[in-house]
C-alpha positions in Angstrom: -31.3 -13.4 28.9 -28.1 -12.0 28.4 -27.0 -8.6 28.1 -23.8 -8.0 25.3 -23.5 -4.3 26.6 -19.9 -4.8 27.8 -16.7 -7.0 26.9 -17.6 -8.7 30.1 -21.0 -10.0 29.4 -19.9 -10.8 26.0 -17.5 -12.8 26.4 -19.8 -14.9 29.0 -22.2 -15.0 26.7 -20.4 -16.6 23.7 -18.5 -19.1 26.4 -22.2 -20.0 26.8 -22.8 -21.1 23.2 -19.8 -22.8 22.5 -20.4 -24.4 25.5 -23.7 -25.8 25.0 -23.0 -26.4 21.5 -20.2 -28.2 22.3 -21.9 -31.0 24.4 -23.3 -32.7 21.3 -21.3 -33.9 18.6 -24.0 -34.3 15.6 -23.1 -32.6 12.2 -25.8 -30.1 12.8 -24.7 -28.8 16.3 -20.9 -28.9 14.5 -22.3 -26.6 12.3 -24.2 -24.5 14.6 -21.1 -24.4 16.8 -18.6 -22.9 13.6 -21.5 -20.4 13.3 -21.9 -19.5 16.9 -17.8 -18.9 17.0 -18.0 -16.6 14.0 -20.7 -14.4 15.8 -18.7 -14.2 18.7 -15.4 -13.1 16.9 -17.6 -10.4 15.0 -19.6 -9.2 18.2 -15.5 -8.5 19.6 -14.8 -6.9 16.6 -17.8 -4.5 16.9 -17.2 -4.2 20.5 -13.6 -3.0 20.6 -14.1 -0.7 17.3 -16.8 1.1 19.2 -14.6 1.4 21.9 -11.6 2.5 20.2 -13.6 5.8 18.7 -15.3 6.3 22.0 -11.6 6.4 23.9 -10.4 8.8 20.5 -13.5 10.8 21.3 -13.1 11.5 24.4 -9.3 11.9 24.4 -9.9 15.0 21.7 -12.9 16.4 23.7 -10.2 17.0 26.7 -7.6 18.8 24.9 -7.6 22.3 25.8 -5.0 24.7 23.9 -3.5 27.6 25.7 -4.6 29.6 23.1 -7.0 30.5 20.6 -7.0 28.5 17.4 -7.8 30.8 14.7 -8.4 28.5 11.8 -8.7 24.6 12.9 -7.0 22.0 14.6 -8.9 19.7 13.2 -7.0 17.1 10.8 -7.1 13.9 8.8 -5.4 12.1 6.2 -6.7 11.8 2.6 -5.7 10.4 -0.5 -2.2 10.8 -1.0 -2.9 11.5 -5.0 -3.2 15.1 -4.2 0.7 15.0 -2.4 2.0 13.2 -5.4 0.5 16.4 -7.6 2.3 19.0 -6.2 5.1 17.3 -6.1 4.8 16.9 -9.5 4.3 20.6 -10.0 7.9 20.7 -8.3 9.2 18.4 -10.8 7.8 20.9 -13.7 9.2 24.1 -11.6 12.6 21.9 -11.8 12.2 21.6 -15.4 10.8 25.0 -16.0 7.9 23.7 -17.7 5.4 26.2 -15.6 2.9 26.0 -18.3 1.6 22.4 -17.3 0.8 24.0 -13.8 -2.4 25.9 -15.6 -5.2 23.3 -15.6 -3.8 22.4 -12.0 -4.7 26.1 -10.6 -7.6 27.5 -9.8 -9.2 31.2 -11.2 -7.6 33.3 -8.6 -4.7 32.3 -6.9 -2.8 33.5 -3.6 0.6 33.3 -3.3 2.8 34.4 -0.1 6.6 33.6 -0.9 9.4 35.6 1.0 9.9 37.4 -2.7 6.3 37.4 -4.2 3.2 38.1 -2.0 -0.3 38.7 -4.2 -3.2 37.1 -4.9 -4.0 37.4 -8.8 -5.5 35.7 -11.6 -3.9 32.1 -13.0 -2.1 33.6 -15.2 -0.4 36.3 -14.0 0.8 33.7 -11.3 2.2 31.6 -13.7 4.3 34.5 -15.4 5.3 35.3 -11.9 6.2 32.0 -11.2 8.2 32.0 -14.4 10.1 34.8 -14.1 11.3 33.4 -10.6 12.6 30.6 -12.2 14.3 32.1 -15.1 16.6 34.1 -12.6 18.2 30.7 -11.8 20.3 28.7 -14.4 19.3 25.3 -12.5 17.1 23.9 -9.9 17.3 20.6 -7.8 14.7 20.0 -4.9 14.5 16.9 -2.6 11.8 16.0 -0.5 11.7 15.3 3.4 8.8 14.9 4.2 4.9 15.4 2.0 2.0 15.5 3.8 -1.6 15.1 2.4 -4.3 16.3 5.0 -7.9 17.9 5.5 -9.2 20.1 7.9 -12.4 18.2 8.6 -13.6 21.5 10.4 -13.2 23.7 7.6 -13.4 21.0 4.4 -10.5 22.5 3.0 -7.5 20.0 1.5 -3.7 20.9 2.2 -0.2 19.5 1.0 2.3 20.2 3.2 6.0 19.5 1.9 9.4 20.0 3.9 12.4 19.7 1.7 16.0 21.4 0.5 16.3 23.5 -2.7 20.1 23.9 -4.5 19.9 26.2 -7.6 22.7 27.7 -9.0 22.2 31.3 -10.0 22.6 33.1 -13.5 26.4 33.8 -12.5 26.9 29.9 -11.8 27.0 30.0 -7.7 25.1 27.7 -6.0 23.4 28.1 -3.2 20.4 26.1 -0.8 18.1 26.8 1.2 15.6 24.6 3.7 11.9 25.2 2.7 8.3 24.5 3.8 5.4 24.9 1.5 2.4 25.0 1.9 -1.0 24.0 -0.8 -4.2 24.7 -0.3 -7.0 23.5 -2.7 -10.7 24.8 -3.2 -13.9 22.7 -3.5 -13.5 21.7 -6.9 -9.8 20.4 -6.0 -7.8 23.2 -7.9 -4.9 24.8 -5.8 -6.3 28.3 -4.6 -3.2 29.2 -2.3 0.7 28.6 -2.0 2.7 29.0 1.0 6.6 28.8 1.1 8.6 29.5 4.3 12.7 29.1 3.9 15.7 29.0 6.1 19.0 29.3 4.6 
């Protein structure tokens, strides 16, 4: 009896198939033979995908920070869908269109810019939002780099988005500034939080 525990004793026993199959040359045992080959390629499938996570596993059970991790360092990639909607939210802040960020936002809203820091209802955000973008006669973002991600810890979704704003102000200078934002959504996928860090 064999044991398929290991790569090692796998891989024996599947040369032991093909092997023995092999010896005859009947349609049957041809048969048998194509389906012996196939088990072994899925058995080394299984095998090295079970040891892939168990090697990721144990690679994130080792890490030990220097310091305390107050909310999670615990990440994955999810459907990229929720990137492309904030940066379509950029597109309307471009186009001062603000109003088609409403069904996109949830009741209450947080939002920490270096200008604006409060936590209010939809649409007092929006006004606020509005009024930021009035001051300016233009806007024109590009993106570096957007990020869609979930802390599997906490369940909670996150768009993160480096990039470059150039506006050009009610008296027709322009200026730009480097910016990081970041977007956090609740359970029922509404944004719930805003984040913007710049360096001019």
């Amino acid at each position: 009896m064999f044991s398929v525990g290991s790569g090692l004793t796998a891989r024996f026993f599947c040369a032991k198939i093909c092997s023995f199959m092999a010896d005859s040359h009947n349609l049957k045992n041809i048969a048998m033979l194509k389906i012996a080959i196939l088990f072994c390629l899925l058995l080394f499938v299984s095998h090295i995908s079970k040891a892939q996570v168990t090697n990721n596993t144990a690679v994130q059970k080792e890490v030990a920070y220097p310091y305390k991790i107050n909310y999670s360092a615990e990440f994955e990639p999810i459907d990229a869908q929720k990137g492309k909607m904030i940066l379509d939210l950029w597109k309307d802040f471009e186009a001062n269109q603000l109003d088609k960020w409403k069904d996109k936002l949830a009741d209450t809203v947080a939002m920490w810019f270096p200008t604006i820091q409060m936590r209010a209802g939809r649409d007092t955000i929006i006004a606020r939002a509005k009024g930021y973008r009035n001051s300016y006669k233009s806007v024109v973002r590009k993106v570096d780099v957007v990020m869609s991600t979930r802390s599997t810890d906490k369940k909670t979704d996150f768009v993160l988005i480096w990039g470059k704003e150039t506006f050009k102000n009610q008296q027709n200078k322009s200026e730009s500034i480097e910016l990081h934002e970041v977007w956090a959504f609740d359970k029922n996928g509404k944004i719930e939080t805003i984040e913007q860090y710049i360096r001019k």
